[in-house]
C-alpha positions, 0 to 999 in steps of 0.5 A: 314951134315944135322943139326939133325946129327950136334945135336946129334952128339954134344949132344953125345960128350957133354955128353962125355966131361962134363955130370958129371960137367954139367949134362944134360946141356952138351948135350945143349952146346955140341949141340951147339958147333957142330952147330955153324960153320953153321952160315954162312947160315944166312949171305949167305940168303943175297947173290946171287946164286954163293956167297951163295955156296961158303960162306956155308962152307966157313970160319966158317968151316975153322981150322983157325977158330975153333981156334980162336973161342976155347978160346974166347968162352972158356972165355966168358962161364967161365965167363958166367956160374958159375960152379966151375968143370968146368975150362977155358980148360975144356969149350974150350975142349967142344966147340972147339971139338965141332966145330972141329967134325964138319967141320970133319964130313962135309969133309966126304960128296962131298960138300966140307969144307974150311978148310984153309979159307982164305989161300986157297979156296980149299975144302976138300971132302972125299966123303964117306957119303952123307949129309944126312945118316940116317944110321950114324946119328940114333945111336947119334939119340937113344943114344941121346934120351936116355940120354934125358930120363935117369936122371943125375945120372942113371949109363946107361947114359954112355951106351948110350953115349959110344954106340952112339959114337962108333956105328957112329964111327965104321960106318964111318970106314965102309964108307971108306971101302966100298969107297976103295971097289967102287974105286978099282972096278971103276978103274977096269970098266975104264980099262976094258971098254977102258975110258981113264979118266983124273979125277975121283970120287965116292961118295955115293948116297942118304941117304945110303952108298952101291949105290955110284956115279962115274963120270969120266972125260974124253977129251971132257966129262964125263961118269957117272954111279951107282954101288951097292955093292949088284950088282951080277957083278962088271960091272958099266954101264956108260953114256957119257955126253959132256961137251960143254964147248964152251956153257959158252963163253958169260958168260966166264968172269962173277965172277958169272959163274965162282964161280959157276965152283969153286964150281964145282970143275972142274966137270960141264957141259953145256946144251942148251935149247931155250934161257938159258944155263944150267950149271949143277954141276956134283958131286952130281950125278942124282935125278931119273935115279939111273941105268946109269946116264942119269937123271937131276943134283941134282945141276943145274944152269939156265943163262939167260940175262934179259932186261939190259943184266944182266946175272941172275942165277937161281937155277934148280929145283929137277925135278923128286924128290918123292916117286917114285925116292925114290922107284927107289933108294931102287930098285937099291941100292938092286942091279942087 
């Protein structure tokens, strides 16, 4: 999820953990707490294209490492902050659910979380919210704000806390009934529209959670389409994209190219324009076609070979991305 969410959420839980040892300064450490798997961006600012996507995510989102981290950082602030309600398990509490809520709630959205770093480099993705829902984070949002404003002692503050948590709570329990809803309905089109898929997913699209994403993947493609829980119908129009595997075969051997199809997940696909192949990650659906499928990759990947032969990978751009896609997804997200 995108960094405000993380905030706010942590404010929230804070407040919940150790508003009354530690007044408003919960809400900091608490913040703090279900920030601090994201520091694998800055390393990650230092690596190439592929490595940067796999290190997001990566070990500090892991269990192992919310483990090790509890105590170590549940002595160093014991130590820290003299503060005699506070105990050791009450600091390791605060920072390890905070670390804990967070590759939780990262798990919800399709990027993928490492949680058994470095055992296994499977990623988890329960794909039920985008990374970026507004509609989850603004209770935490006003819940946090209020708890701003409201001083230590004012007896609403466990109002707001209590109403921040619950409401974006009861919304992720939404989220996965509206995902068994689009799951049961997709399974229904493959049937009925005779696509016989090997794998499929669906997934929210863009800052909502009632315009979800499938994409199924078939022999030799994909079909790819947009249903609205708003739709009159249950019928998904879906386009079919080929796969044109046999386009990788020069860089089939590159570690490059080949993280860059383990971040995939296995759902990519290739396209050829005058000297580049494109190599678009497919989980992340479209930017501007929100009908049938048929726009530009959110996650699409340039390979060239420059002057040495060196293959260089460039990251595509969000063609199309504004207000006009933005109206395009309001349109569709109120069904048809």
């Amino acid at each position: 999820m995108d960094s405000l969410t993380h905030t706010v959420l942590g404010a929230c839980a804070g407040e919940a953990l150790a508003g009354r040892k530690l007044g408003k300064k919960a809400m900091l450490w608490g913040a703090l707490a279900n920030n601090l798997p994201d520091i694998d961006v800055v390393t990650s600012a230092w690596m190439n294209q592929a490595d940067s996507l796999l290190a997001h995510r990566g070990f500090t989102h892991s269990i192992l490492f919310a483990i090790l981290m509890t105590p170590l950082l549940g002595i160093w602030f014991k130590r820290m902050i003299k503060n005699d309600q506070m105990s050791l398990n009450n600091w390791m509490l605060l920072w390890g659910s905070g670390m804990f809520f967070h590759i939780g709630i990262d798990a919800m959205t399709a990027y993928g979380t490492g949680w058994f770093e470095p055992f296994s480099h499977h990623r988890v993705s329960f794909n039920i919210l985008f990374v970026a829902d507004p509609f989850y984070t603004i209770s935490l949002l006003i819940a946090s704000i209020a708890l701003l404003i409201l001083k230590s002692v004012n007896p609403y503050r466990k109002f707001w806390m209590r109403f921040g948590l619950l409401i974006s709570s009861v919304y992720i329990l939404y989220a996965f009934n509206n995902k068994y809803k689009v799951d049961k309905t997709a399974r229904k089109n493959f049937l009925e529209q005779n696509i016989h898929e090997q794998n499929y997913f669906t997934t929210p699209a863009p800052l909502n959670n009632w315009l979800w994403y499938v994409l199924a993947k078939t022999d030799s493609g994909y079909q790819m389409g947009y249903y609205s829980l708003f739709d009159k119908s249950d019928h998904i129009d879906f386009s079919y994209s080929p796969q044109q595997d046999s386009l990788l075969a020069p860089f089939r051997n590159n570690e490059e190219v080949k993280k860059l199809i383990r971040f995939s997940q296995g759902y990519y696909s290739l396209e050829s324009t005058g000297d580049t192949i494109l190599l678009n990650d497919l989980r992340f659906g479209q930017i501007t076609d929100f009908k049938n499928g048929n726009g530009h990759a959110v996650f699409r990947y340039a390979l060239n070979n420059n002057v040495n032969n060196d293959l260089i990978i460039q990251r595509g751009r969000m063609e199309g991305s504004g207000k006009a896609a933005l109206q395009a997804l309001i349109e569709r997200v109120k069904g048809k």
